[in-house]
C-alpha positions as CSV (number, residue, x, y, z in Angstrom):
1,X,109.9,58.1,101.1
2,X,107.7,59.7,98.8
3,X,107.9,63.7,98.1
4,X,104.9,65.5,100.6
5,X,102.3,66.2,98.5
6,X,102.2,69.8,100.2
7,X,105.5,70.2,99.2
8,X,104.7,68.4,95.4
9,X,101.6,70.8,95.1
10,X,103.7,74.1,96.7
11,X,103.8,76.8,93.7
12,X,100.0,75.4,92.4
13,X,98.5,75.6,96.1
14,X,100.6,79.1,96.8
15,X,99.3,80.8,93.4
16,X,95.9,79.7,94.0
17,X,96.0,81.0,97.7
18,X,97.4,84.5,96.5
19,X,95.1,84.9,94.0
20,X,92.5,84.3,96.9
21,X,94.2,87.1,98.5
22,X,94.2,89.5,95.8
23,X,90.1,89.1,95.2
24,X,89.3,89.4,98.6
25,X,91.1,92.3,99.2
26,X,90.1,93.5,95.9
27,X,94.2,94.1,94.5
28,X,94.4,94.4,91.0
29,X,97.9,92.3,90.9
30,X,99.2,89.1,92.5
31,X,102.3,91.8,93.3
32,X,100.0,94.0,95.6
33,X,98.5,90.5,97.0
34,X,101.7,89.4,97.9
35,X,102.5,92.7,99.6
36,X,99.9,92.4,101.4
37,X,99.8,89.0,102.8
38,X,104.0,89.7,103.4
39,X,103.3,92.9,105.6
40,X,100.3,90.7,107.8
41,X,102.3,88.1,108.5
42,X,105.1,90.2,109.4
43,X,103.3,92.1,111.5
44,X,102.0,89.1,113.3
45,X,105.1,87.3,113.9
46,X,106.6,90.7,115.3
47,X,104.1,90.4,118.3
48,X,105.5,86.8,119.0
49,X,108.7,85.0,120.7
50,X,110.8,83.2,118.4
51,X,109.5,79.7,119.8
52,X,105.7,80.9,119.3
53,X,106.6,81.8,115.6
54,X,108.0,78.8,114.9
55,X,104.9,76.7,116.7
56,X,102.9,79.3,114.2
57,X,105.3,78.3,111.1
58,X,104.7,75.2,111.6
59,X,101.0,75.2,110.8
60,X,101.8,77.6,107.5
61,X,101.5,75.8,103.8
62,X,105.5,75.7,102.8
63,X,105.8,78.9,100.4
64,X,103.5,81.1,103.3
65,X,106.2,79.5,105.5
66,X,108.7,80.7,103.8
67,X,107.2,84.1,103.8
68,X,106.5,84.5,107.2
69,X,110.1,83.9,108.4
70,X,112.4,85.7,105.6
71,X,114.1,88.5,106.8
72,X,113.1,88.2,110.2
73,X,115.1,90.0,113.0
74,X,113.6,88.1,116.4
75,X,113.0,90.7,119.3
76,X,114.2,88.9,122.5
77,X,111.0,90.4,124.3
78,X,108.1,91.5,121.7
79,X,105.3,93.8,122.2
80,X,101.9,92.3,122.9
81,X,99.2,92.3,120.4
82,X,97.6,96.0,120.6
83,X,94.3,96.6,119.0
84,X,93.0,95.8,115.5
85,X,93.1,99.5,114.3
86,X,96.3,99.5,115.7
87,X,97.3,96.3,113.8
88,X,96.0,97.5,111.0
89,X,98.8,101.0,111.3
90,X,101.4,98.2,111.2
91,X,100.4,96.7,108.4
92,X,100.2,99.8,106.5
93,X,103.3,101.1,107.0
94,X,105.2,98.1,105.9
95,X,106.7,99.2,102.4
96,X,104.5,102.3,102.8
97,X,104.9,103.9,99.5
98,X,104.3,100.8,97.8
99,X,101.5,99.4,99.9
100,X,97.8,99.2,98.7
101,X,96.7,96.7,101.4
102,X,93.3,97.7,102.5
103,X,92.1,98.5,106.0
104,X,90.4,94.9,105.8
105,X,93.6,93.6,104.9
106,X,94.5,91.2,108.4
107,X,90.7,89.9,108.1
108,X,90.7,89.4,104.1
109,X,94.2,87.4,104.7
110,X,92.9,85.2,107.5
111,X,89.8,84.4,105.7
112,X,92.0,83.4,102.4
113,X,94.1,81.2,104.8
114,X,91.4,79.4,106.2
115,X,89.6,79.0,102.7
116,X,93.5,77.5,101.8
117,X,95.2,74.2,101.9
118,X,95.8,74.9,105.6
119,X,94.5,72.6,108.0
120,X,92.5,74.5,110.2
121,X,92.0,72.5,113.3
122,X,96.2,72.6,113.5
123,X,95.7,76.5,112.8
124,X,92.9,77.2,116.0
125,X,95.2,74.8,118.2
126,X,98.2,76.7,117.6
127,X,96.6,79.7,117.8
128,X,95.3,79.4,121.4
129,X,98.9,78.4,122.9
130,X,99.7,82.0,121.5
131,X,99.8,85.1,123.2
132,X,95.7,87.3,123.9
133,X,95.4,88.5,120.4
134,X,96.9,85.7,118.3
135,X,92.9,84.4,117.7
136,X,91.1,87.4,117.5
137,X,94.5,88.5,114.8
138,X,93.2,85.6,112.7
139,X,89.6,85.8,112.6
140,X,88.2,86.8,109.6
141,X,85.4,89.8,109.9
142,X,82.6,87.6,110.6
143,X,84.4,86.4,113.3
144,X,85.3,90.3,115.0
């Protein structure tokens, strides 16, 4: 059996997609990029059960994978999804002395990932088996 090419083309795909991140929320460094994309992912996978993050997972290109589930401590009963502004509090505070990530950070990152190697029809399926908030937490400012 061959080597999947989205696991051949990981580190190219995964530099290309934080770079995305970094222009669009205008970062100076892939460090800050990465930052950010950590703390919105983070934040999203807190409002979900472990079984609904790994549905999400599943959808993610292999290095944002990876991202999404390090260090995770699962909450047996997590909080629902609570407004964007609100969101946007949670992001900010991850890492707070270090963290640039703008207040369009949750819609630059979802616009990156669905301008990425992502398949997008898997990410809108997923999405809507999620919890009220998982779509409108992905939609990119256009979308609001």
């Amino acid at each position: 059996m061959p080597v999947p090419t989205e696991y051949w083309n990981a580190s190219k795909d995964f530099e290309a997609f934080l770079q995305d991140v970094r222009d669009t929320c205008m970062l100076q460094t892939h460090h800050q990029a990465y930052h950010t994309l950590r703390a919105v992912l983070h934040v999203f996978r807190n409002h979900l059960s472990v079984d609904q993050a790994l549905g999400f997972a599943d959808v993610l290109p292999p290095v944002t994978r990876a991202i999404f589930v390090e260090g995770w401590q699962p909450d047996d009963d997590p909080p629902g999804f609570p407004s964007r502004r609100d969101l946007q509090h949670e992001v900010k505070a991850i890492r707070r002395d270090h963290n640039l990530a703008p207040d369009s950070a949750i819609a630059d990152v979802a616009a990156a990932l669905r301008r990425s190697s992502i398949d997008k029809r898997n990410l809108d399926n997923i999405l809507k088996t999620l919890p009220a908030g998982a779509v409108e937490f992905w939609c990119t400012e256009r979308q609001i």
